[in-house]
C-alpha positions in Angstrom: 0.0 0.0 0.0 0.9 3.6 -1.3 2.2 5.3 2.5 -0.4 8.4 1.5 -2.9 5.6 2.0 -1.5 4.0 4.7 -1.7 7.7 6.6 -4.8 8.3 5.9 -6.2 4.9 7.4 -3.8 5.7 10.5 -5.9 9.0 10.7 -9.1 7.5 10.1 -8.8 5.3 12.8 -7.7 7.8 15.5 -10.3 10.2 14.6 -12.8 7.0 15.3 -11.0 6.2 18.7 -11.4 9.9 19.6 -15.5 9.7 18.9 -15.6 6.8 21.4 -13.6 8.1 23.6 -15.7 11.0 23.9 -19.3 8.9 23.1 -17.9 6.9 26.2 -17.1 9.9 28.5 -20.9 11.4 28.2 -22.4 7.8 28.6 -20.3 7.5 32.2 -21.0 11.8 32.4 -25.2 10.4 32.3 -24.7 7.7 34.0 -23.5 9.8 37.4 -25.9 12.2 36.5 -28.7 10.1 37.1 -27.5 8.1 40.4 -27.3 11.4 41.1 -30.9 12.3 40.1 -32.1 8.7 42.0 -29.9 10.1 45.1 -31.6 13.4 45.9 -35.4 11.5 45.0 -34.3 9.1 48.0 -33.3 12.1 50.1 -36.5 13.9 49.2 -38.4 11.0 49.8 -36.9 10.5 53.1 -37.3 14.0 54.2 -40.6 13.8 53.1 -41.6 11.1 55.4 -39.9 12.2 58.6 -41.8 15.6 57.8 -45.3 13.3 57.9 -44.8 11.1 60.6 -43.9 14.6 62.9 -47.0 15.8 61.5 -49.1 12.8 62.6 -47.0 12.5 66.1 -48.3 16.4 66.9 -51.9 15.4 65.8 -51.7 12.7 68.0 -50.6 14.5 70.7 -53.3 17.7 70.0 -55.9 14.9 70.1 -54.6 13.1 73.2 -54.4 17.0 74.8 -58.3 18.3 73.4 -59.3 14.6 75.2 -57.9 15.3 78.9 -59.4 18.6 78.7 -62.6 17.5 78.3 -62.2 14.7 80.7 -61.6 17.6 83.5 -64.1 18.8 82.0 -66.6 16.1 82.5 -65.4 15.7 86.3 -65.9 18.9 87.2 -69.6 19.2 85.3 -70.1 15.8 87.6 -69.4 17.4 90.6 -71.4 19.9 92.5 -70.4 22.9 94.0 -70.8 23.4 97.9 -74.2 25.9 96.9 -75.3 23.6 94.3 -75.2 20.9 97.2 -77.2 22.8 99.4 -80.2 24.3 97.1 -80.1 21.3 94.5 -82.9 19.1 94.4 -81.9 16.0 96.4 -82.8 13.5 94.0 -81.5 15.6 91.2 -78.3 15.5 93.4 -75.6 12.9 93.6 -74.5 12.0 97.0 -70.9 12.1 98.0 -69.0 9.2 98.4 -68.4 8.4 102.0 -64.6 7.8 103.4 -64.0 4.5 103.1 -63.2 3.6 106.7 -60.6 0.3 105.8 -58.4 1.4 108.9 -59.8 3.3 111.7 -57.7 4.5 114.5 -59.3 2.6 117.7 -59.1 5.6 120.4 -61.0 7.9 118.1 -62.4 6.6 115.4 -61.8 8.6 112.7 -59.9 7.3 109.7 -56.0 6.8 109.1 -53.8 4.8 107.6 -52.4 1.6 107.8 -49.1 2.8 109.4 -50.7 4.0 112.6 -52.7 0.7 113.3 -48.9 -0.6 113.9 -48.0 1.4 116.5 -48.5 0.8 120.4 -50.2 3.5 121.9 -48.2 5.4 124.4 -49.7 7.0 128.4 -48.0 9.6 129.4 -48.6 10.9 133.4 -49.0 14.5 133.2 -49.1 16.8 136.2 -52.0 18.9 136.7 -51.5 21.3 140.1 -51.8 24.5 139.0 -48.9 25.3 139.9 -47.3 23.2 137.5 -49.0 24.6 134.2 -48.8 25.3 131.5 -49.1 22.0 130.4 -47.0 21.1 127.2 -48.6 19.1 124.3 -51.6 17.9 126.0 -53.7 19.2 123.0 -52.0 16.4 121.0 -53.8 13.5 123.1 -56.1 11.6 121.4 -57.9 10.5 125.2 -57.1 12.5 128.2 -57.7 10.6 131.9 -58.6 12.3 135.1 -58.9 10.6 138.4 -58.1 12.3 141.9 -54.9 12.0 143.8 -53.5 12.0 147.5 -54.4 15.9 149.0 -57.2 16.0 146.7 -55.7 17.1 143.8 -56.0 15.1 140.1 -53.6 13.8 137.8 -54.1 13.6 134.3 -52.9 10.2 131.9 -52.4 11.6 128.6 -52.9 8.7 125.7 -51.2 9.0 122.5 -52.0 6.9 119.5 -48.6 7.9 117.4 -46.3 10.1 120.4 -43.2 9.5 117.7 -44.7 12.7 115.7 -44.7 15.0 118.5 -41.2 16.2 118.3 -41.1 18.8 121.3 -41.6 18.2 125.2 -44.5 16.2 126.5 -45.4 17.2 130.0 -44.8 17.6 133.0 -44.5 13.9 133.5 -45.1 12.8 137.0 -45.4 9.9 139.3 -47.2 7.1 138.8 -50.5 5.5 140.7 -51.7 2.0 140.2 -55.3 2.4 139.6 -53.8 4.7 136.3 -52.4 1.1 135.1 -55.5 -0.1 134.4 -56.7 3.0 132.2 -53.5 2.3 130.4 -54.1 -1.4 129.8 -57.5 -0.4 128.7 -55.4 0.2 125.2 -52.5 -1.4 125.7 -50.5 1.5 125.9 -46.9 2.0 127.2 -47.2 3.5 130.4 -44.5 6.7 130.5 -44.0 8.4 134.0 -41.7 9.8 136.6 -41.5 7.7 139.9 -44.4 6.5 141.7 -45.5 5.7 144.7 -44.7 1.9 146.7 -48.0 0.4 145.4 -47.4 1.8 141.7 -44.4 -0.2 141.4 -45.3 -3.1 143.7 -48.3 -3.5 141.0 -45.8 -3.0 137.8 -43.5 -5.3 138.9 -46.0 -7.7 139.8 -48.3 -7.8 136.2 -45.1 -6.9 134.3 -46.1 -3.9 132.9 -43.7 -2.3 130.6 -43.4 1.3 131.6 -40.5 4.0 130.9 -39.5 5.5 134.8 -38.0 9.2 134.1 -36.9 8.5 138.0 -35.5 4.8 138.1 -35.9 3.8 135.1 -31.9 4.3 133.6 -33.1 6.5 130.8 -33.5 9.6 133.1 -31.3 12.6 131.7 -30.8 11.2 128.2 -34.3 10.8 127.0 -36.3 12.7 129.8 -34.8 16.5 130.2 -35.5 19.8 132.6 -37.0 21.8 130.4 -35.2 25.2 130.7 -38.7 26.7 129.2 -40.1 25.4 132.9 -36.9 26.5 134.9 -39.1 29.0 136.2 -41.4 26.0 138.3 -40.3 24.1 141.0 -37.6 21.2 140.3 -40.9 18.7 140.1 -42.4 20.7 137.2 -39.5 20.8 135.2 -39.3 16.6 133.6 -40.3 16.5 130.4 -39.9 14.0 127.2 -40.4 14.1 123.9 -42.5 11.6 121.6 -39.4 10.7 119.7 -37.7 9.9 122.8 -40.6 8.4 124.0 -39.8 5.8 121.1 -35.7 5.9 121.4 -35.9 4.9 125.0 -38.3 2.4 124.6 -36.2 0.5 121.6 -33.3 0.9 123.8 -34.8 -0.8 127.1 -36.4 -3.6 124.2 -40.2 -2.8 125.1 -42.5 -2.9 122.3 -43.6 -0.1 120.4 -46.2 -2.1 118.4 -49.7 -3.0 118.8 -51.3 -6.3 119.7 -53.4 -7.2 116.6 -57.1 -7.8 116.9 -56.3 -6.1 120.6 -60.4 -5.6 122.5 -60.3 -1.9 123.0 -63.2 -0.4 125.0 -64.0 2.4 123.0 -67.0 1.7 119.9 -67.7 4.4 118.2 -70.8 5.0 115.1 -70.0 4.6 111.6 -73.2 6.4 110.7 -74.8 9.6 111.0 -76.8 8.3 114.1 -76.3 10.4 117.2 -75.9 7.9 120.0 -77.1 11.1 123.0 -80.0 12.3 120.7 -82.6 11.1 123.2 -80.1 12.4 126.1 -80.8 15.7 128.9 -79.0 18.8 127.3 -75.2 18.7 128.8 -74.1 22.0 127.5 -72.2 23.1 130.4 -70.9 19.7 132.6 -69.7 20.5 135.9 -67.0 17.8 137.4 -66.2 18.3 140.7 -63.5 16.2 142.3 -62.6 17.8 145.7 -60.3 20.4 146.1 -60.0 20.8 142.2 -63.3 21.2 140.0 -63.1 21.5 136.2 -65.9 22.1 133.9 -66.6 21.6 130.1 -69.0 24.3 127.9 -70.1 22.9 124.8 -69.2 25.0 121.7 -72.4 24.1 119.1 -70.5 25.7 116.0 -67.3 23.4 116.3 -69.5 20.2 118.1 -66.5 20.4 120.7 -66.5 20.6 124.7 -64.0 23.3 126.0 -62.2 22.0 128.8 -61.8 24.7 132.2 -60.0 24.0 135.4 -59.4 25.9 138.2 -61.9 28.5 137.1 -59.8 28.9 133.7 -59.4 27.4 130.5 -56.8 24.7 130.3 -54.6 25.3 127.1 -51.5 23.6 125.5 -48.4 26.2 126.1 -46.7 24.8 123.0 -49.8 24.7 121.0 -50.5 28.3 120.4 -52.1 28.7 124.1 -55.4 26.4 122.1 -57.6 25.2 124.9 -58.3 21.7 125.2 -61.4 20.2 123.1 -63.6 17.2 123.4 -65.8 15.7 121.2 -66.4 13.2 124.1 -66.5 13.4 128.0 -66.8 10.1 129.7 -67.7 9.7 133.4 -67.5 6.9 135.1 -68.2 6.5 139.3 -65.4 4.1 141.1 -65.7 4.0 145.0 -62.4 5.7 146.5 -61.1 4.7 149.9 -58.2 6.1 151.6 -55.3 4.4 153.1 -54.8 6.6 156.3 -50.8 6.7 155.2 -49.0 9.7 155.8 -48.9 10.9 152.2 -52.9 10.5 151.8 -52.5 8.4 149.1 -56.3 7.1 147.8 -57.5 3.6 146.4 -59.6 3.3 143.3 -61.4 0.4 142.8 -61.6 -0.1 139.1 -62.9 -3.8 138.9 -66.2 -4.9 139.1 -69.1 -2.6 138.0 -70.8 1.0 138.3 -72.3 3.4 136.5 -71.7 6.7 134.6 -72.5 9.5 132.0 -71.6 9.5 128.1 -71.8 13.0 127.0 -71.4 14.5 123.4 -73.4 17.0 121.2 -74.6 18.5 124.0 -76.5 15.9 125.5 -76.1 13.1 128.4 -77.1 9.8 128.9 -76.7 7.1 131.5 -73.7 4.5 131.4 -72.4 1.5 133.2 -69.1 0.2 133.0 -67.3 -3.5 134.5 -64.1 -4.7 134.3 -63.3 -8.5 135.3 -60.0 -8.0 135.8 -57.4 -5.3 136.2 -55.6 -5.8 133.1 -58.5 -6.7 130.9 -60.3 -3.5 128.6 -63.3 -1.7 130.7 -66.8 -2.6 128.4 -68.8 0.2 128.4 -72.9 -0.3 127.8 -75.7 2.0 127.7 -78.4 1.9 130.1 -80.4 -1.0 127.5 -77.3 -3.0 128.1 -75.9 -3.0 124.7 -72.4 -1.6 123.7 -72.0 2.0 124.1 -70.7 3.3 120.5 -69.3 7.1 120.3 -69.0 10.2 118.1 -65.8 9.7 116.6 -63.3 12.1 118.1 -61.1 13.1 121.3 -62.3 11.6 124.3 -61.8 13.2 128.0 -62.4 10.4 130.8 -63.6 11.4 134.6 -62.7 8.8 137.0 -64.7 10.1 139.9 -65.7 8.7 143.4 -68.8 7.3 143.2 -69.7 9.2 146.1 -69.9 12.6 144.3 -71.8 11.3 141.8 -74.6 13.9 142.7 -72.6 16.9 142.6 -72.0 16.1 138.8 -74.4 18.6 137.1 -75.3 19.2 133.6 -76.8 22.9 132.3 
């Protein structure tokens, strides 16, 4: 072949390679431009979706809000307001649900929870010459006990159905009697006091009763204290001990701090709206004389309460804002007294066997009798039909008074 010919088959064939080359370089240039393409429709469609389910997620939750509204709604449409309760037709009127009384504290009656059925209650002996007040957390008792001592003054036993919550000084606590042993077995109580006389401890060693002694009992000075608030008072006026001291000195000594299941306590008290002293004398003022000391109640109609008085003045709770002491129940119960003839005057109470007495509450009285078998089983109390005397729920103040003054109790 001619060499013009063979160049120009040389330069044929490299302008061919060149068109392929170039055919082949927009092919692959189309190729990446449409994984490209694909790449942001995948993106879009991805964005896309997360934009739809946030869309349906704050539907939801709108819908889910617009439903608890009108559910508060509904709830408070259902429930009356205090006027509507009062001018509403009664049938037109639903009535409200009553507490449901699963647990009911047995030395008032009145609802609370699980945790306090537990606990033991605690008696605490509280001085009561006048003299010695004020009186420090005595407000706080759920049942107060008064009963006469030697010279013809009274003592009170202070019962507490959960003393670990009262966190300042109890008191004064004074010296013990044995008749108050029974009123504290009545509810199987710890029995909390500061010395006693020779019987008192004759009858606590001989029934085993477990008591805390601020005297001769080991814990006096680190659980019972001289308040310096009473430093004022005599030395005797001074003991005092708090509820959480109460418990620490107890654990420490190993007495028990809980309470006998299914225990028989002697207080019953309604569960209905039935007034127990409807049919009853009016009792609006109740006048208690004892001997040298005489306290009174006055009922109080707006707040269904007795106001406790002594000495001619109302008895208050120093470290309760000065509040006088208030009862929804006064029980009085007549015990023969006899004295011993020692040098210190002390008194006998007979509190076994029977004898009568006065429930009081809403401002009306009616006739009681009480028994106990034995000195360390409950006191039953029964109305004058003989069945099982059942209370207002509330605080309960007990008068242990010679049977012999039972006719100098009034009631105005």
């Amino acid at each position: 072949m001619a060499p013009r010919e063979k160049q120009s088959k040389k330069n044929s064939s490299q302008t061919s390679d060149l068109k392929h080359a170039k055919q082949d370089q927009r092919t692959r240039e189309k190729s990446l431009q449409t994984r490209e393409a694909k790449s942001k429709r995948k993106r879009s469609i991805v964005v896309i979706c997360c934009i739809v389910v946030l869309c349906v997620l704050a539907a939801i939750a709108v819908l889910w809000s617009m439903q608890q509204r009108g559910n508060k709604k509904d709830q408070s449409d259902q429930t009356p307001s205090a006027q509507t309760m009062q001018t509403a037709n009664p049938s037109e009127t639903q009535a409200p649900a009553e507490i449901p009384f699963s647990y009911v504290n047995p030395l008032t009656g009145e609802a609370c929870d699980a945790a306090l059925l537990q606990k033991r209650p605690v008696a605490v002996m509280i001085n009561n010459i006048y003299t010695s007040w004020p009186q420090f957390n005595t407000s706080r008792a759920d049942i107060i006990y008064e009963c006469e001592v030697e010279g013809g003054l009274t003592r009170l036993m202070a019962i507490y159905s959960d003393i670990e919550q009262i966190k300042d000084s109890i008191g004064s606590v004074r010296s013990a009697r044995e008749y108050y042993l029974d009123f504290a077995a009545d509810f199987d109580a710890l029995f909390v006091h500061a010395g006693g006389a020779d019987t008192a401890y004759i009858e606590m060693r001989a029934r085993n009763t477990e008591h805390l002694d601020g005297v001769n009992g080991g814990v006096e000075g680190k659980y019972y204290v001289r308040d310096p608030r009473r430093s004022y008072l005599s030395y005797e006026h001074q003991l005092c001990i708090t509820g959480e001291n109460v418990i620490a000195a107890a654990t420490e000594k190993g007495l028990r701090t809980t309470a006998t299941p299914n225990y028989a306590y002697p207080f019953h008290f309604v569960s209905g709206g039935q007034d127990p002293t409807a049919a009853g004398q009016t009792a609006n003022e109740v006048q208690t004389p004892f001997s040298a000391v005489s306290g009174s109640f006055t009922y109080d109609s707006a707040t269904q309460k007795y106001l406790r008085y002594e000495y001619g003045v109302a008895q208050t709770d120093a470290l309760n804002d000065d509040v006088q002491l208030a009862f929804d129940n006064i029980v009085i119960i007549f015990c023969p007294y006899s004295y011993t003839g020692d040098a210190k005057g002390h008194i006998e109470v007979q509190t076994t066997g029977s004898g009568e007495g006065y429930y009081i509450s809403h401002g009306k009285a009616v006739p009681i009798t009480w028994s106990r078998t034995e000195h360390d089983v409950p006191m039953t109390l029964l109305t004058a039909n003989g069945t099982a005397l059942e209370m207002n729920p509330g605080k309960t103040f007990v008068c242990v008074m010679n049977s012999a003054r039972k006719a100098d109790v009034t009631f105005g």
